[in-house]
Each structure stands twice: as C-alpha cells, then as structure tokens.
C-alpha positions as CSV (number, residue, x, y, z in Angstrom):
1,X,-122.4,-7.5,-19.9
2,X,-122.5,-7.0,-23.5
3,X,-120.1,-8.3,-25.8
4,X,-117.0,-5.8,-26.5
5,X,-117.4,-4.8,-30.2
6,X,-113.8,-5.7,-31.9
7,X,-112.1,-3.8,-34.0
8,X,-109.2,-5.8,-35.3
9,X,-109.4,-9.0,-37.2
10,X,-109.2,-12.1,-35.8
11,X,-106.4,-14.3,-36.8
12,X,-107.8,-17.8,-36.7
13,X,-110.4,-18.6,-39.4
14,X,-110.9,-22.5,-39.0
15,X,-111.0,-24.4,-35.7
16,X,-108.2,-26.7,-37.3
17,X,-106.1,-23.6,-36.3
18,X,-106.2,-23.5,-33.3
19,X,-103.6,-25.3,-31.0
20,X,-103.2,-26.2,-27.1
21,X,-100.2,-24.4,-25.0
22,X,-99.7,-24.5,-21.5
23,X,-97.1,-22.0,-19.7
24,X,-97.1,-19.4,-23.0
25,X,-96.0,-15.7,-21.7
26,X,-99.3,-13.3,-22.3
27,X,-99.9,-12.5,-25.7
28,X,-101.2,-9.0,-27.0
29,X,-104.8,-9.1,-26.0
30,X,-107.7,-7.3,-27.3
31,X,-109.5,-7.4,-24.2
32,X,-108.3,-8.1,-20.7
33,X,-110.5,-9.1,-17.1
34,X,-109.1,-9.4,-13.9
35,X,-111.3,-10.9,-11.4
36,X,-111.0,-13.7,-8.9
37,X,-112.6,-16.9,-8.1
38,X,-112.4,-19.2,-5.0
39,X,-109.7,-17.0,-3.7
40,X,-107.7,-17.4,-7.1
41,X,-106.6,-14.4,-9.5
42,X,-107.8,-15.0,-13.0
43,X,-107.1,-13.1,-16.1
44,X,-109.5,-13.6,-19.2
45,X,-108.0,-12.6,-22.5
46,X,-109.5,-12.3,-25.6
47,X,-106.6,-12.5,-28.6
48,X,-106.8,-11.7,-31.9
49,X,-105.9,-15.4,-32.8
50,X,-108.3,-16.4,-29.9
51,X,-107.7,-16.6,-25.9
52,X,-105.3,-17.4,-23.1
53,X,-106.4,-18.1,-19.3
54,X,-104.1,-17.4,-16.3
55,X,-105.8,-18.9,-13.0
56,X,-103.0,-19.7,-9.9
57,X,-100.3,-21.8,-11.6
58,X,-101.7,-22.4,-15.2
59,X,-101.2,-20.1,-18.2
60,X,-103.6,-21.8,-20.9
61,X,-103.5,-20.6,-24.6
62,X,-106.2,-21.8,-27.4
63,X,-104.5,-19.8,-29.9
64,X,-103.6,-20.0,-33.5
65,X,-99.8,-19.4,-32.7
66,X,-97.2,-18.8,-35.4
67,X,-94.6,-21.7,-35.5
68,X,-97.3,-24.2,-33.4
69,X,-99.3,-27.0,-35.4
70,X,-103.0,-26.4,-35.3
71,X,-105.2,-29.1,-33.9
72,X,-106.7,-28.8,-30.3
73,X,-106.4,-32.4,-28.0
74,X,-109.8,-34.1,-26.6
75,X,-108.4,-34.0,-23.6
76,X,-105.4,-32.9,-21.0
77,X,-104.4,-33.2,-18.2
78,X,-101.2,-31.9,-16.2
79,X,-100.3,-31.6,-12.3
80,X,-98.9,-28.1,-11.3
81,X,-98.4,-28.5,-7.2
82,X,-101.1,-28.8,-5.2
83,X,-103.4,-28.3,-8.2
84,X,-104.8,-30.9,-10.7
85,X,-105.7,-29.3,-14.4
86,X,-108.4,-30.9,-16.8
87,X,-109.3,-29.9,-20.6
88,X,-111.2,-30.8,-22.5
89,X,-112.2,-29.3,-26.3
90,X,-114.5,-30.2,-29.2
91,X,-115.5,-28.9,-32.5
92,X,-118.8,-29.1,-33.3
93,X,-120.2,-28.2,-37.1
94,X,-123.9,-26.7,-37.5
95,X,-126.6,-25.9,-40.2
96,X,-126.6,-22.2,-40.6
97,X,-130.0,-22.1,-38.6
98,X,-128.0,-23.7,-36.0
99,X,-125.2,-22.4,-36.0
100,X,-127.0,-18.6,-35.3
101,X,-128.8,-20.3,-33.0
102,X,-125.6,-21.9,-30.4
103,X,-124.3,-18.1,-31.3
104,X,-127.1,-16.8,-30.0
105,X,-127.1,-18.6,-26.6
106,X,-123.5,-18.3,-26.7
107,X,-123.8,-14.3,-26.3
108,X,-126.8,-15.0,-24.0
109,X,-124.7,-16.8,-21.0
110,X,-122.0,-14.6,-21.8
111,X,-124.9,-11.6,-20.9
112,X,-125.9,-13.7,-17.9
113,X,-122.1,-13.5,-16.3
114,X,-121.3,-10.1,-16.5
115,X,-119.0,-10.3,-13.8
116,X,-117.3,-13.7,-14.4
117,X,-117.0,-13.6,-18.2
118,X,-115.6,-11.9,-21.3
119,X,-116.3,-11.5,-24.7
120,X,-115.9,-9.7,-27.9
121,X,-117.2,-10.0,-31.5
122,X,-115.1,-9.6,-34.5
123,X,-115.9,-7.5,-37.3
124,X,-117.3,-8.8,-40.8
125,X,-119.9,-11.0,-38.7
126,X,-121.9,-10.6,-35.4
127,X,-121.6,-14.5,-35.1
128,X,-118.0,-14.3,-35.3
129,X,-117.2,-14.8,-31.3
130,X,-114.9,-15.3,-28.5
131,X,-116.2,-16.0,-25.5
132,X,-115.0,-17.2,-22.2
133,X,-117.0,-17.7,-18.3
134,X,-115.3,-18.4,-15.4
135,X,-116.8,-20.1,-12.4
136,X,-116.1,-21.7,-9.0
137,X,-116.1,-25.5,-9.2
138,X,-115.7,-27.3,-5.8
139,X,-112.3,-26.8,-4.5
140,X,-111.5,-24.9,-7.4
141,X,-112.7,-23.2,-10.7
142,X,-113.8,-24.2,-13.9
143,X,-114.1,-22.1,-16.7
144,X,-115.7,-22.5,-20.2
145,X,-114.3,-21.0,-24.0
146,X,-116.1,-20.9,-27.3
147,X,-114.6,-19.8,-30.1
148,X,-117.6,-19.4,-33.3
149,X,-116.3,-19.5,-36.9
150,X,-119.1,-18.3,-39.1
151,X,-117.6,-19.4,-42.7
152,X,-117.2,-23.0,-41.6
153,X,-120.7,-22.6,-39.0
154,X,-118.1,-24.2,-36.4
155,X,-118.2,-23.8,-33.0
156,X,-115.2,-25.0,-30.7
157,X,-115.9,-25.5,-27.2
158,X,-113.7,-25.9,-24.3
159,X,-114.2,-26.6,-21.0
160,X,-111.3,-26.7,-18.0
161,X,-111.3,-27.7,-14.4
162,X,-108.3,-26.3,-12.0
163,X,-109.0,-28.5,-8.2
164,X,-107.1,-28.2,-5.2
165,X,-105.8,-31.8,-4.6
C-alpha cells in the first residue's frame, strides 16, 4: 500500500505532545481501516493529532488531546476480561541522515503490509508520518505505531500486545 497523501495538518509537532488514553470515544480521523486479526475487529485510525486503535475491548489513543498533559509512559499495562494489554513507547532522536533513513524504512514495512497497516503523510514534509501495522501475536494481536516529527528528527515508537489470558 502506499502511504495516503494528507491534506490537513497534523496537530502534534513534538513527541512531548503526545499523551496515553485508554477507553477515549473515536476521534475525527483522517484515515480509517477496518480489518480483523485472530478473529478480532480492529480499526486503524490515523488523526490529525496522531492515532487511536480499537482491537476487542481496548480503545487506545496516542494523541495530542486538548485538556490531557503530553508525555507518553514506558510502559502499561491494564486487564480488560479475558484479555491482558501491554504498551510500550519510546522516543528516539536522530541525525538528519538518520532520521530520513528510519523514515524511509518506516514507509517501507508500512508498503510491505498493505493489508494489515495504515499510513498517511502530512503536508509540508514527506518525512512527516503516521504509521500503524497490525499483526497476529500468539493468542492475540500485536500492533506497532510510529509517529516521525521532522523538525525535532524524532521518531516515537510504540508497540502493543492484546493476549487472550
């Protein structure tokens, strides 16, 4: 799949912006997949101010989110039924080589999972990017968010686990 070519801004212009929700109502996205995965439904959405996940039980946001600090956890975790939930984040900062570089790969894997993933670039910059891949992971799924911020060269990186317990 290629990447969806954005037309409206994106909100969220430093990875210090972005905060960590669980059970938000959907936002207005820009971009929308339905798809399932190990007998799930999951809905990819690609915000303005970044994404939100909805897999079985969970409704994940990595948004910049009016009225909600900024800052992103290393880690969290949270029962909901039957189901154990894992994230994880990190914010990585890169040369400008680099950076265009993990950008490049970024858009590559995104290519690679056409049917399982979702992304969009934002205009101004080519390396400005939301991406998102969704998997199955052993009794469950597992899917996988980066968020690119060219002006900074930051790349945040997220990774979440949803298994059958």
């Amino acid at each position: 799949m290629s990447g969806i070519r954005l037309t409206a801004p994106y909100l969220d212009t430093d990875a210090d912006q972005l905060s960590f929700t669980l059970g938000r109502p959907a936002r207005e996205a820009l971009a929308v997949r339905d798809l399932t995965v190990g007998g799930l439904d999951v809905q990819l959405r690609l915000l303005g101010a970044s994404h939100q996940v909805f897999a079985g039980p969970v409704r994940e946001t990595v948004a910049c989110l009016p009225g909600v600090e900024g800052g992103l956890p290393d880690s969290a975790q949270q029962e909901f039924g039957d189901w154990s939930y894992h994230f994880s984040a990190r914010v990585e900062h890169f040369t400008a080589a680099r950076f265009s570089e993990q950008v490049a790969l970024i858009r590559s894997r995104s290519d690679a999972s056409p049917e399982t993933g979702l992304y969009g670039a934002f205009p101004g910059s080519a390396e400005a990017v939301t991406a998102l891949t969704v998997e199955r992971h052993g009794d469950g799924l597992g899917w996988r968010t980066w968020h690119t911020y060219p002006q900074s060269r930051q790349i945040v990186a997220t990774h979440t686990r949803l298994e059958a317990r």
